[in-house]
N, C-alpha and C positions, 0 to 999 in steps of 0.2 A: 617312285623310282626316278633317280636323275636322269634325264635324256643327255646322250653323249652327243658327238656329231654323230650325223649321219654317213655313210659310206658314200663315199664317190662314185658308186654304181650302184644299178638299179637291175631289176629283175620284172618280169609281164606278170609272174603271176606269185611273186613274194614283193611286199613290200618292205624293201630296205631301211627305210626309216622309220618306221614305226620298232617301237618300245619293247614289243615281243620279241621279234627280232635281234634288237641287242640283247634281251634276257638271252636266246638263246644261241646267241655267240658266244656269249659270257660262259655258256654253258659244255660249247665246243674247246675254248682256252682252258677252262679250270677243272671242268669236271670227267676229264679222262683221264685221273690216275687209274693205275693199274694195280689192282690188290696181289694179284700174284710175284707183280715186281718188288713190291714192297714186302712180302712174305720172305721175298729171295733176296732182296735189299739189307732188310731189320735182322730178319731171324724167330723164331719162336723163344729160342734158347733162355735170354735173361728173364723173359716176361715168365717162362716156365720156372726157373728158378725163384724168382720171385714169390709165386704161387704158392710153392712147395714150404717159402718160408714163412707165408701168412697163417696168421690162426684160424682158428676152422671160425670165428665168428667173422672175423674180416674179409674172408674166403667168399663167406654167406651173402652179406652186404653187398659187395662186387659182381655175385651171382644173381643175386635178385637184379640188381641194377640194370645190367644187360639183359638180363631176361626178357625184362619189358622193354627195352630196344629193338630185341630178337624181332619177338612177337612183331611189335607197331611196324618194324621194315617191311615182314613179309608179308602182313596184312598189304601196308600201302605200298610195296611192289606187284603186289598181284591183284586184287580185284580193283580197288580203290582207285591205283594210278590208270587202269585201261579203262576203268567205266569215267574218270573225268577226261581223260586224254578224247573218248567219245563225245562229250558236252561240249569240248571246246568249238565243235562246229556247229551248235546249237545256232538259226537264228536271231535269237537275240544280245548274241553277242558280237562286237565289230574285231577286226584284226585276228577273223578265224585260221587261214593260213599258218599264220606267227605263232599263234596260242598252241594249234596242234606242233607244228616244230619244235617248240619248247617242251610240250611233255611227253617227246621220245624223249628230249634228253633227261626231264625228271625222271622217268620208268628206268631209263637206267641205272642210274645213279643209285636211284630206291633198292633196282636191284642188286647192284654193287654192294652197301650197308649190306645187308643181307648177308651177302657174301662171305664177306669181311668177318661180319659176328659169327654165322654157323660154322665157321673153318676157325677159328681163334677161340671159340669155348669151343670147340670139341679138341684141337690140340691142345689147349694150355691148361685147360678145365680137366672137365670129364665128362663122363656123357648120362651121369645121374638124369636130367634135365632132359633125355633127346628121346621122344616118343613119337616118331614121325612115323612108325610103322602103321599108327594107328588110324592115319590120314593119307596115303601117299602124295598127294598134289601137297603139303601145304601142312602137315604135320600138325600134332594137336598140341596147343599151349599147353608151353610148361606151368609147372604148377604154382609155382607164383603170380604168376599173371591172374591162372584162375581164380587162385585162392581170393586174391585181392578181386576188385570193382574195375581193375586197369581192365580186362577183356570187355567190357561194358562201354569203352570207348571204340575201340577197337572194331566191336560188332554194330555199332551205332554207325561207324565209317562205313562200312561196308552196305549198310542198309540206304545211307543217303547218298552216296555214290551212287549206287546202280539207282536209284531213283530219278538221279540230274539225267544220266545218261539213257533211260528211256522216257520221261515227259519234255526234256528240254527248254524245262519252265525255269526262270529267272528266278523265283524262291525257290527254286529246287537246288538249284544251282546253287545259291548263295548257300545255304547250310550247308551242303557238301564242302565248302571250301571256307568256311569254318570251325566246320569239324576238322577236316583234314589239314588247312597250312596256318590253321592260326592254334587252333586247342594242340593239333598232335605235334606238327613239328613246332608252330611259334612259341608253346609253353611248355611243354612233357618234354618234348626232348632241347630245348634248347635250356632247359632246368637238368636234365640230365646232366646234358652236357658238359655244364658248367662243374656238376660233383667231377665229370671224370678230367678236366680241366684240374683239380685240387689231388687228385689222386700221387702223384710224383711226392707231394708231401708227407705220403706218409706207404707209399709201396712204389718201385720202382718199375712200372710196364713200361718200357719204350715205346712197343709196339703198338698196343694199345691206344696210346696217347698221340702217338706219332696221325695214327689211322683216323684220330677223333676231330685233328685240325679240318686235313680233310672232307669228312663225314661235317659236321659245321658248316664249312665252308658253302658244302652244298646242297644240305637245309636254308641257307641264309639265302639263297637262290630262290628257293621252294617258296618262303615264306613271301618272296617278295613278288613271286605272281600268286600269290592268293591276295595278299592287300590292294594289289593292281585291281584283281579280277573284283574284286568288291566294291572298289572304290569306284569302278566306270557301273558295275549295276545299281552301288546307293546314288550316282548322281542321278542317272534315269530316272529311279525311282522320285528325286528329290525335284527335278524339273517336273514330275506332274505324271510320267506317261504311265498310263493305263495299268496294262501289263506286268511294270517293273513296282506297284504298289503292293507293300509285303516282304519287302525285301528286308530293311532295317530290323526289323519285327524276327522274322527269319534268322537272324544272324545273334540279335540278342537271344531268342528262344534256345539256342543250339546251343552257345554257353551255357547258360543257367543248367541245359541238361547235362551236360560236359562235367559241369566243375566237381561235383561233390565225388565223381568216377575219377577224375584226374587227383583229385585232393589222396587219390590211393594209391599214385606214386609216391607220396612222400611218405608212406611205409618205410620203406628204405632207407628211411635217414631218420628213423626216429630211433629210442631208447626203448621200445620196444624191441629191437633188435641192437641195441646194445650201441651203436652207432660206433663201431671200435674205431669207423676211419674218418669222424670225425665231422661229416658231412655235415652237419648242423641244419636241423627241423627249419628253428627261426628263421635263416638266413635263406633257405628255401622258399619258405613260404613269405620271405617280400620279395627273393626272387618273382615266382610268378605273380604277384599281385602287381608288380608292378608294371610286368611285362602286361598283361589285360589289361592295365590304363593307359600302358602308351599305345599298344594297340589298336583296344576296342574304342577310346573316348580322344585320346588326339590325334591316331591319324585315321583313322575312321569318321568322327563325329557320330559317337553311337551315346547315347545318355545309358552308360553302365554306371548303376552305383555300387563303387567301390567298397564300400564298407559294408555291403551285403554280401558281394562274393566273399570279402574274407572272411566275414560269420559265417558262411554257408561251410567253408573249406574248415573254417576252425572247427566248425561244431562234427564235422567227418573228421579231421583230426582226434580229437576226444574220443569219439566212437572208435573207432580203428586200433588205438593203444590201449584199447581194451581186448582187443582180441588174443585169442592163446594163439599164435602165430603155427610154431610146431601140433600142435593137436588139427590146426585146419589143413596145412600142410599134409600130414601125414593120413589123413582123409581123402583128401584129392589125389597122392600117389595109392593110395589101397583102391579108389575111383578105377583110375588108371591100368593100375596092376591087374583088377579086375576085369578089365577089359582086354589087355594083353593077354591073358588066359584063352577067352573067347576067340580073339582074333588068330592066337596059334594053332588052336586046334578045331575051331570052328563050331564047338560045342559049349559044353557047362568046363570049368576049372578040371 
C-alpha cells in the first residue's frame, strides 16, 4: 500500500502515521454510503422491471451469481470478520491499534453487502432462495451455494478465523487471511464482480450495478489489508524469527485447499447453464489465474506454480460440467423442504 503523508496531528495512543491508519481513514471517506439512501435514491422499479423481462435461464444465472455473494457476506460479516477483528491484537503483530480501527470498519461494510443483497433479491427476485427460518442468527445457504463446493470455502473461513482468534499464532493468522482477503474477496468475489461489471450489456439493473461500484470499492480496501497483513508476517518470517517460520508454507497450503472449491464459482458462467448472459468460462478463469500470480508470486513472493492451479481448477472445471445441475438442485430444496416440515411443526412431515 502507498503511504500517503502523514496527518499533521498526532494522537497518545493511535498512531497517525502508520499505514493502518490511513487504511482506515480511507475507510471513514468511502465506505459510508448508505444502502437505504440509495434504495430511496435508484429505486427498485427498473431493476424490477428488468427482471420480469429476463428469461427464466438468465433470471437463473444472475440468481446463482448473488447467491454466492449472499452467502460469502454473511459468512464474512459475521463470524469471520469478529474472529479476525480479535487477532488483530494478537502479539505478534505490530500497529495493533490501527489494525483493530480498520476492521470495525471492514465488519461494517461486510455488513452493509449483506444488506444490500438480502433486501435486493428479496425485492427484485423472490424469495424461492430465502430459508432463514431454518437458522435464525444467520439463515441456511441457499441451494446453490450448497449444491456446488462454494460453502466448502465458506466453512473452511469460518474454521480458520476462529482458529487466528483463539491461538494468536502467526500461521494461524496467516491462513485466515488468505482464506478470507486473498481466495474470498481478492479472487471469488473480485471475479464476481467483474460478471456483474458486464451485466448492463445484456440486462439493464441500475441498481444493482450502481451498488456493485461500491461494494468493489470496498473489497479493494479489504484486500489491501490482507496483502499488508501478509506481507509484514512473510517478512518476519523471511528475517529468520522463530515463531513467524511457517508462515509462507501456511499461505500456499490454504490455496491449494481453496482452489478446486473456488473453481465452483465458475458454475455460473459455464454452458452448463447455458450462460445466456454471456459471462464467458474462459475469460473467467484467466480472470482468476491471473489475479493468484499477481497476488500470490509478485506481490507476495510466494513460489505458486501457476500452471498447476490452472490444471487443478481446469480439471474441477470438467468435473463440474458434468453435473445434472437441476437434479442436485432439486435434492437440496426436497433437503430443505424436509426440513421445514420439521422445524414447523416440530415433529415428522
Amino acid at each position: 500500500m502507498a503511504q500517503s503523508a502523514a496527518p499533521p496531528y498526532a494522537g497518545q495512543r493511535i498512531e497517525t502515521g502508520d499505514k493502518w491508519y490511513q487504511l482506515f481513514q480511507k475507510g471513514v471517506e468511502l465506505g459510508t454510503w448508505n444502502v437505504e439512501k440509495l434504495f430511496d435514491e435508484i429505486g427498485f422499479e427498473q431493476d424490477r422491471e428488468t427482471w420480469q423481462s429476463l428469461g427464466e435461464d438468465e433470471r437463473n444465472q444472475i440468481r446463482y451469481l448473488l447467491s454466492g455473494f449472499l452467502d460469502g457476506e454473511t459468512e464474512v460479516a459475521g463470524d469471520a470478520a469478529t474472529n479476525l477483528s480479535r487477532a488483530m491484537g494478537a502479539d505478534c503483530l505490530a500497529g495493533n491499534r490501527q489494525k483493530e480501527m480498520f476492521m470495525t470498519m471492514l465488519t461494517l461494510t461486510e455488513h452493509k453487502h449483506t444488506q444490500f443483497l438480502d433486501i435486493y433479491m428479496n425485492e427484485v427476485m423472490d424469495d424461492r432462495d430465502n430459508y432463514t427460518e431454518l437458522d435464525p442468527r444467520r439463515g441456511t445457504r441457499v441451494p446453490i451455494v450448497q449444491t456446488t463446493g462454494l460453502g466448502e470455502v465458506f466453512e473452511h473461513q469460518g474454521l480458520l478465523t476462529a482458529k487466528a482468534a483463539q491461538t494468536d499464532d502467526p500461521v494461524d493468522i496467516a491462513r485466515a487471511a488468505t482464506n478470507y482477503h486473498l481466495n474470498v474477496e481478492g479472487i471469488l468475489a473480485r471475479v464476481g464482480s467483474t460478471a456483474i461489471s458486464r451485466l448492463p450489456e445484456r440486462a439493464n439493473l441500475p441498481l444493482l450495478n450502481y451498488a456493485f461500484k461500491f461494494i468493489s470499492t470496498d473489497e479493494g480496501r479489504h484486500i489491501t489489508h490482507g496483502v499488508e497483513l501478509l506481507k509484514e508476517l512473510l517478512e518476519k518470517e523471511r528475517a529468520g524469527e522463530p515463531s513467524y517460520q511457517g508462515v509462507e508454507a501456511g499461505i500456499v497450503e490454504t490455496l491449494y485447499k481453496d482452489v478446486p472449491y473456488m473453481a465452483d464459482f465458475a458454475y455460473m458462467y459455464t454452458e452448463a447453464v447455458g450462460d445466456p448472459l454471456d459471462l464467458d468460462i474462459d475469460a473467467t478463469l484467466l480472470r482468476g489465474g491471473n489475479l493468484i500470480d499477481g497476488m500470490y508470486n509478485e506481490t507476495l513472493g510466494c513460489d505458486i506454480d501457476y500452471l498447476e492451479v490452472m490444471d487443478t481448477v481446469s480439471d474441477r472445471y470438467d468435473e463440474i460440467t458434468e453435473w445434472d445441475l437441476e437434479s442436485r438442485l432439486e435434492e437440496q430444496e426436497r433437503h430443505y423442504q424436509q426440513k421445514r416440515g420439521i422445524t414447523a411443526d416440530g415433529g415428522d412431515e
